[in-house]
N, C-alpha and C positions, 0 to 999 in steps of 0.2 A: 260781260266779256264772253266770247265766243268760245263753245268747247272745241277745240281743234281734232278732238277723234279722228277718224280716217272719214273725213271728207272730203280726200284729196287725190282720190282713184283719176287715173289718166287714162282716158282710152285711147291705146297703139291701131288695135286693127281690128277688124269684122269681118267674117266668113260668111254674116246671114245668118248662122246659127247661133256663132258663139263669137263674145267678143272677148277681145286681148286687153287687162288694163295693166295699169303700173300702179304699182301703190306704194310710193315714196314713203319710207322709214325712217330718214335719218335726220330728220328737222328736230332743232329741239323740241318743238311742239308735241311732234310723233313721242319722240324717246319718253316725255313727260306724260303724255298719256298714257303711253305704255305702263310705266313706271306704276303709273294709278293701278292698272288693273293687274298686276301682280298681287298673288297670295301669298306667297313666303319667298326666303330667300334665295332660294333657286332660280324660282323663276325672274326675282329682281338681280341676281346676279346676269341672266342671260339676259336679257333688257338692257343691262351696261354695257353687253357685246358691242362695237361697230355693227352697224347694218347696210344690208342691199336690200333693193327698191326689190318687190316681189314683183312677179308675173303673175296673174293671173285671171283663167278663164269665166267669163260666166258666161250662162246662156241665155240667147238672147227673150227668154219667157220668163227670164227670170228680174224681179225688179230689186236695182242696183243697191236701194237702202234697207230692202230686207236683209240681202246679201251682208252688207259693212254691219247690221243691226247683229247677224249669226258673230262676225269675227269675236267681236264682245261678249254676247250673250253666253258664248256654249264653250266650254273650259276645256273641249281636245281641241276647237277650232283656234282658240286664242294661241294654246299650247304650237299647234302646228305653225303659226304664222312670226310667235317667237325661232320655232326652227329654221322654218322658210327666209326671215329676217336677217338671222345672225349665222345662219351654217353656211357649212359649205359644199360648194357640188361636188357631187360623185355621181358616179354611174349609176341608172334607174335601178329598184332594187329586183329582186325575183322575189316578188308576193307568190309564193305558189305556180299551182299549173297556171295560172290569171294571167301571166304575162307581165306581171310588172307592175310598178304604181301608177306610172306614167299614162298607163293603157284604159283604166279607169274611167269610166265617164265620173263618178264621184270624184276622181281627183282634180282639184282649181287649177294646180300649178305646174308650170311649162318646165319647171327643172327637179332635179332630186337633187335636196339637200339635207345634210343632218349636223346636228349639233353631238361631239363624242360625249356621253356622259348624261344627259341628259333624255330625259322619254324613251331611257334605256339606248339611246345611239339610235331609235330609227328615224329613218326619213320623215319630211313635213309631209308628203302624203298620205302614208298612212299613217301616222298620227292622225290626219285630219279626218280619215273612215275608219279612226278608232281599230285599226288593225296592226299599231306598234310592234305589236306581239309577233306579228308574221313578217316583216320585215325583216329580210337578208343583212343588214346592217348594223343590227341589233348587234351588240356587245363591245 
């Protein structure tokens, strides 16, 4: 049987630098992987959330299956994409003087989203650069 993990990334658009994919969350297949790669039940609680399809950039030096290989491997990146999945948008946050999460060449994703309650309330982006902590959205 085929693992279904995210091998399902769509590509919207291309700059030449950076390309725009989609990455469909809400197939049972998705949810059921998901599902696997939860550690406790927090984070399988959010995995039961409804999900939106994420946005996200890579660039274009970068190769697609290391990319889907990090969402898995590295536990703020999985964390961030349950937020990205299941939250909901708000306004980019103010990480500092930085300008924002959005502004980031480290951040993947095209919107700010957060889930209340969990990874403290911040956004998926900086979750994703492990900067939670500095997130305007936090609490």
């Amino acid at each position: 049987m085929r693992d279904a993990g995210f091998q399902n990334f769509v590509r919207l658009e291309d700059n030449g630098l950076t390309g725009v994919y989609s990455l469909p969350t809400g197939s049972r297949a998705c949810r059921a992987f998901m599902q696997t790669l939860c550690m406790n039940q927090e984070e399988g609680v959010i995995a039961g959330y409804p999900s939106n399809n994420i946005m996200f950039q890579v660039a274009r030096s970068d190769v697609l299956a290391d990319v889907q290989a990090k969402l898995i491997r590295r536990e703020g990146y999985f964390w961030a994409i349950l937020v990205q999945s299941r939250g909901f948008v708000v306004p980019a946050c103010r990480d500092g003087a930085r300008g924002g999460c959005l502004s980031h060449s480290g951040a993947p994703f095209t919107s700010c989203r957060r889930v209340p309650g969990f990874q403290g309330g911040a956004c998926g982006a900086c979750v994703w650069r492990s900067h939670g902590a500095r997130c305007s959205h936090r609490g």
